[in-house]
N, C-alpha and C positions, 0 to 999 in steps of 0.2 A: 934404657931401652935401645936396642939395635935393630936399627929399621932398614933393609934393602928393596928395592922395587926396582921388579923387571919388567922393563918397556923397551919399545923402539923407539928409535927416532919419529916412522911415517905414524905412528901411532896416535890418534885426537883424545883417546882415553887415559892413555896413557900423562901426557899433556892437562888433562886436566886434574890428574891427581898428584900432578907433581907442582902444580899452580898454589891446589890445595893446601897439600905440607907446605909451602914456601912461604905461606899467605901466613900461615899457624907457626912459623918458624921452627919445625919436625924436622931436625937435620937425617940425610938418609944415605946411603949409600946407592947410586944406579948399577944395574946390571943389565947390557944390554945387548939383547939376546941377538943380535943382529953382529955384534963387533965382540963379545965376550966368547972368547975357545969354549965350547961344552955348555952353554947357559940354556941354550936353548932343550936340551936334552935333560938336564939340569931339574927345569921348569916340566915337561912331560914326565918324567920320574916321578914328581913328583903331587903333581896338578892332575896327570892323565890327559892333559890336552895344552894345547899350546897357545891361552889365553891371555891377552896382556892389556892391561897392569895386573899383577900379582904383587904383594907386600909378602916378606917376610919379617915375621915380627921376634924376636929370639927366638929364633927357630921355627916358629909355628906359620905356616902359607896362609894369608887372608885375601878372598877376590875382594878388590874395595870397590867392583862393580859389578851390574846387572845387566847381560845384552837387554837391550828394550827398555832400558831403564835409566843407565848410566851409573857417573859414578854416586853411591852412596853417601851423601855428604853427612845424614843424620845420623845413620851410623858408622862411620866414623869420626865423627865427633866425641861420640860418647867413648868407642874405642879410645881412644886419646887424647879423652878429657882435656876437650876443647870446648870452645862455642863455636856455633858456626851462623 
């Protein structure tokens, strides 16, 4: 699996899904949109909006959260048959 996530740095969401994968040892690749040429533009191509964290998962955009909600731990779990 080829995992990329795009976040910022000032990002708290961002931050906690990257806690997430490290906890579950999800190796990923970051991209971040803040220091990456084009990411940010990138991520509205292809999102429609410029939301972060974003996963890409070989190829496919997954939000691994919910404003109001946070991040989805349940499901991603199951995405990445993990426990959580």
């Amino acid at each position: 699996m080829e995992l990329q996530v795009y976040s910022a740095d000032w990002c708290r969401d961002c931050k906690v899904a990257k806690h997430w994968l490290a906890k579950h040892a999800i190796p990923y690749t970051e991209v971040n949109i803040e220091t990456t040429p084009g990411a940010a533009d990138t991520l509205v191509k292809a999102t429609g909006k410029r939301a972060i964290p974003q996963f890409v998962i070989d190829g496919k955009w997954v939000q691994p959260y919910r404003p109001g909600r946070g991040f989805l731990f349940t499901e991603m779990a199951e995405l990445f048959g993990v426990s959580d």
